[in-house]
N, C-alpha and C positions, 0 to 999 in steps of 0.2 A: 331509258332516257334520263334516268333521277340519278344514274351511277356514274360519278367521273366525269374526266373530259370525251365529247364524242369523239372527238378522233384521235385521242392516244393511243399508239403502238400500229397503227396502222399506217398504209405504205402508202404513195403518196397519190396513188387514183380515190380512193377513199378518204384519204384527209382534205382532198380539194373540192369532192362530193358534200362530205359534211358539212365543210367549209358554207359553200353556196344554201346546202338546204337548210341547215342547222344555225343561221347566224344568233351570236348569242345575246341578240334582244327580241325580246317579240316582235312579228313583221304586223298582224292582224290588228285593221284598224280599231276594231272590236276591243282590242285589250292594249293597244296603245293610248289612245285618243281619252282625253279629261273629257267629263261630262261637258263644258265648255265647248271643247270640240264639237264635238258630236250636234248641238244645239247650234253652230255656225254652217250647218249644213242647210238651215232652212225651212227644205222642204219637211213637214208634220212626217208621212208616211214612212221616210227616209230615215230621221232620227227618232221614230219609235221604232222601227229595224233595225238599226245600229244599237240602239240603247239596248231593246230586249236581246240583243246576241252578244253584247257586252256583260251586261247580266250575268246570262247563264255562262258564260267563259267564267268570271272571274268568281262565281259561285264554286265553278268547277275546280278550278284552280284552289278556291280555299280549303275546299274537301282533301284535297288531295296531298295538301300543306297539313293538315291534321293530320292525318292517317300514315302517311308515309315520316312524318319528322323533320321533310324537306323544306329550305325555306322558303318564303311566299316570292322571289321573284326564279327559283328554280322553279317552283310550283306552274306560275305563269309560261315560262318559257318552254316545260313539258306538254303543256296543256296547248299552248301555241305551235308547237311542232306539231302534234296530234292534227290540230284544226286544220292545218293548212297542209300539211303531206299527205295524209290519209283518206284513202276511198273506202268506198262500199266493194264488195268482194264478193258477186254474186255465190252461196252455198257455202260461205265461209265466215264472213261479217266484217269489221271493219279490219285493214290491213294498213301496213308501214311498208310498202315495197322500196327497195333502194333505187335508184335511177328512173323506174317506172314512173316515179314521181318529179321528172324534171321537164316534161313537156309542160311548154305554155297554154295556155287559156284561150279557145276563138269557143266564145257565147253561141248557140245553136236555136233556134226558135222551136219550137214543138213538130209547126207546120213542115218545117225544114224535114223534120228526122221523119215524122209521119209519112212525108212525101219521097224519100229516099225506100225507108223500108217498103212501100209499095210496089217500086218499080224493081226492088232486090230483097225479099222478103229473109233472109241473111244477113242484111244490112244490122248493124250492132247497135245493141241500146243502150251502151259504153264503150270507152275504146277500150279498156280493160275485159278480160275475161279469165277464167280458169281454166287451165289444160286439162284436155279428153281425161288423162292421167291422177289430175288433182294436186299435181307435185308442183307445177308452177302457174304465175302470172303470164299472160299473153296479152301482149299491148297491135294496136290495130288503130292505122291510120283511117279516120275517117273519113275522108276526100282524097281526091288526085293531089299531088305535091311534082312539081318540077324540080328537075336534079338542081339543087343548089337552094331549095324551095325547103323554108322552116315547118318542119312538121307539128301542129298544134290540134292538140286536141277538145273537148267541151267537158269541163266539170264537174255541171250537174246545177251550179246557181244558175238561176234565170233570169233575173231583174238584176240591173245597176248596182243596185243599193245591197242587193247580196252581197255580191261580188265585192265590193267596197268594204261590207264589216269581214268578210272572211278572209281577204288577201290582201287588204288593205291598199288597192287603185283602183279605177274607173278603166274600165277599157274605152278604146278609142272608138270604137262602136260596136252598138251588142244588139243583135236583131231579136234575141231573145228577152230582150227589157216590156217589160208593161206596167199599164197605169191602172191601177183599181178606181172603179169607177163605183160598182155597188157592194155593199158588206153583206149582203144577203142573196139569197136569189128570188126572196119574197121584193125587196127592192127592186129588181131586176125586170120581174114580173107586171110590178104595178107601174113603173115609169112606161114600159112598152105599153100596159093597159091605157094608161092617159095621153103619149103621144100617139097612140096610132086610131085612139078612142072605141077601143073594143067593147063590146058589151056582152061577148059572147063567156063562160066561167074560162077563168085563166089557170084553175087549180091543174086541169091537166096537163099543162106548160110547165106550173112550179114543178110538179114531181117526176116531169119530165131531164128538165134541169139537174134534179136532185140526185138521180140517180145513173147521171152519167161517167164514164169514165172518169174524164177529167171536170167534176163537176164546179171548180172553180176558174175555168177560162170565161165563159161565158162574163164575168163579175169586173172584166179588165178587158184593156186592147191593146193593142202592140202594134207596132211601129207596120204599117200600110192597111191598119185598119181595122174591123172587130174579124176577131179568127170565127 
């Protein structure tokens, strides 16, 4: 990514590829956005999420300006193709696939995928995967699509404000957004102790809590209610 122009000597399906995925300023709002920015967003939760993934981007970026020689806005702009094109790769780790990375973004709620793989226990926990073979990327629609019908897949951020510092826009609605309610599950705990006025020991609950799967849903709610 630090070598050259991307799309030199290449013909012109790959120069128009790069074109679109490769623009040559950062797109992430994370590493565009002035602190100023960032603080006209408002909401507390929202700009210490944006801020701390700014942070670590432009941290990343300056590591990468030492060590390579490259300069700090090459730096940025490798570091921002990384963030924004790159998946996890189940058995392989993080990848740069070409074109697998041009489907758009529809946000997915947890309940969503949970309720899917139930009724198709097959059903994918990416739309990306790795061939039986290991030799390639396997991309897989995850709902029905009507011929003429945009095919979009889920990324993996869950909340707005993800989304936002990583790709720099808001979707137009995201069933997978949630609001933190409690920073603990001792929190969690003691508010249900006082509204519901238990007396009975609540410890069995926290560790109950604790050691669940997904043991920070409980701590938030999402859009139709607590999951």
């Amino acid at each position: 990514l630090l070598d050259g122009e991307p799309d030199s000597d290449l013909n012109a399906v790959w120069r128009e590829y790069t074109r679109l995925a490769f623009p040559s300023e950062p797109t992430s709002a994370a590493l565009t956005w002035s602190e100023e920015d960032i603080l006209s967003l408002e909401w507390p939760p929202v700009i210490n999420q944006v801020g701390e993934y700014a942070g670590l981007l432009r941290e990343s970026a300056a590591r990468i300006a030492q060590f390579t020689g490259a300069s700090p806005e090459r730096a940025r702009w490798a570091v921002n193709a990384v963030a924004t094109r790159s998946f996890d790769l189940a058995d392989v780790g993080r990848v740069l696939v070409p074109f697998a990375d041009m489907f758009n973004d529809r946000p997915t709620a947890p309940a969503t995928w949970a309720a899917r793989h139930a009724r198709n226990p097959d059903y994918p926990f990416t739309a990306w995967t790795l061939s039986a073979d290991s030799e390639h990327c396997e991309m897989r629609a995850m709902w029905p699509a009507e011929a003429g019908e945009e095919v979009t897949i889920c990324y993996g951020e869950g909340s707005t404000a993800e989304v936002l510092a990583v790709h720099g826009y808001v979707p137009p609605r995201n069933e997978a957004n949630f609001l933190t309610i409690f920073e603990t599950h001792e929190e969690l705990v003691e508010g249900v102790q006082k509204i519901a006025g238990c007396e009975h020991p609540m410890e069995p609950r926290r560790e109950l809590l604790q050691t669940a799967t997904n043991d920070e849903a409980p701590l938030a709610i999402r859009d139709g209610g607590m999951p």
